[in-house]
C-alpha positions, 0 to 999 in steps of 0.5 A: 813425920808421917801424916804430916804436910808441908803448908808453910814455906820458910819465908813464911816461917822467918816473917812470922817469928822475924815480925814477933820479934821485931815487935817485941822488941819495938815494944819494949824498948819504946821508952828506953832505947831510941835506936834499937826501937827504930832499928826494930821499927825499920826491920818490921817495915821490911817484913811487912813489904817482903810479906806483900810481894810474897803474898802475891808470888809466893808458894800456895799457902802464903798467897793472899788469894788463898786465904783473904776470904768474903766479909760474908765467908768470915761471918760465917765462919765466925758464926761456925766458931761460936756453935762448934761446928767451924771445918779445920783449914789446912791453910789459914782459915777465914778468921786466920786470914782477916787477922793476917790482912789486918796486923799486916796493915797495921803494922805496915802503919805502925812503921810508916808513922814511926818513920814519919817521925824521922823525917824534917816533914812531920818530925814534931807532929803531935797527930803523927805521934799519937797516930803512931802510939794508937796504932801500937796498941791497937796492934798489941789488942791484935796479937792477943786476939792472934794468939787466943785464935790460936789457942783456940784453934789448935784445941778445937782441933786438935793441933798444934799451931805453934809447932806448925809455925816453927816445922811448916808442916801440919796434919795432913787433911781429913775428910772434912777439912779444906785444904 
């Protein structure tokens, strides 16, 4: 693997695809199966809370500090996108990163609400359900903007961003490129 950095360590690597699948799986079986669909449900709650300790103490690239960037710095980049001209980060880029925030938050309030239906409290809310189903497909519109960032990421430059998420390793940086 010559050329190639290590950027994503394991835990990174097994909360990614252990919350796809926890997703998926939550997802279809949310009409069917009760109890898988819970199970999926409490798996995705305990990603999400190893993900926050690990974005706190974690190795360089799953730190929040890395990679959460200024409303302004992801206009920017944003605006870098649309011309053309956006750098290629050997971490997550601006717009990676707001993503990132944003289906850990989610999904943080996807599980809590499914818990809430749980419990003796807000078991029978309608507030609490309806929270709960906007809340999945607000997550399922984010995985599809997730996945078209990809996309288009990987064939702006050349990488692939799957293949990085599976090995943790990608291009090492050229001149231009923030790492």
């Amino acid at each position: 693997m010559s050329g190639k950095v290590k950027v994503w360590d394991p835990l990174v690597r097994v909360f990614h695809w252990g919350l796809v699948l926890s997703f998926a799986v939550a997802w279809l079986s949310a009409d069917h199966g009760r109890t898988l669909h819970q199970w999926a449900g409490y798996a995705a709650g305990g990603l999400i809370a190893l993900r926050l300790v690990w974005g706190v103490l974690g190795t360089r690239y799953a730190r929040f500090s890395q990679f959460v960037r200024s409303p302004a710095a992801i206009v920017r980049y944003l605006g870098d996108i649309a011309t053309g001209r956006e750098n290629r980060y050997l971490g997550h880029n601006p717009a990676g990163g707001i993503m990132i925030v944003a289906l850990i938050v989610t999904m943080g309030a996807l599980a809590t609400t499914g818990w809430m239906m749980t419990t003796d409290q807000f078991f029978g809310y309608e507030w609490v359900e309806d929270s709960h189903a906007v809340l999945a497909n607000l997550l399922l519109a984010l995985v599809g903007l997730h996945v078209a960032g990809v996309a288009l990421a990987g064939l702006r430059h050349r990488e692939n961003l799957i293949a990085a998420m599976l090995t943790g390793r990608k291009r090492a940086p050229e001149s231009g490129d923030i790492a």
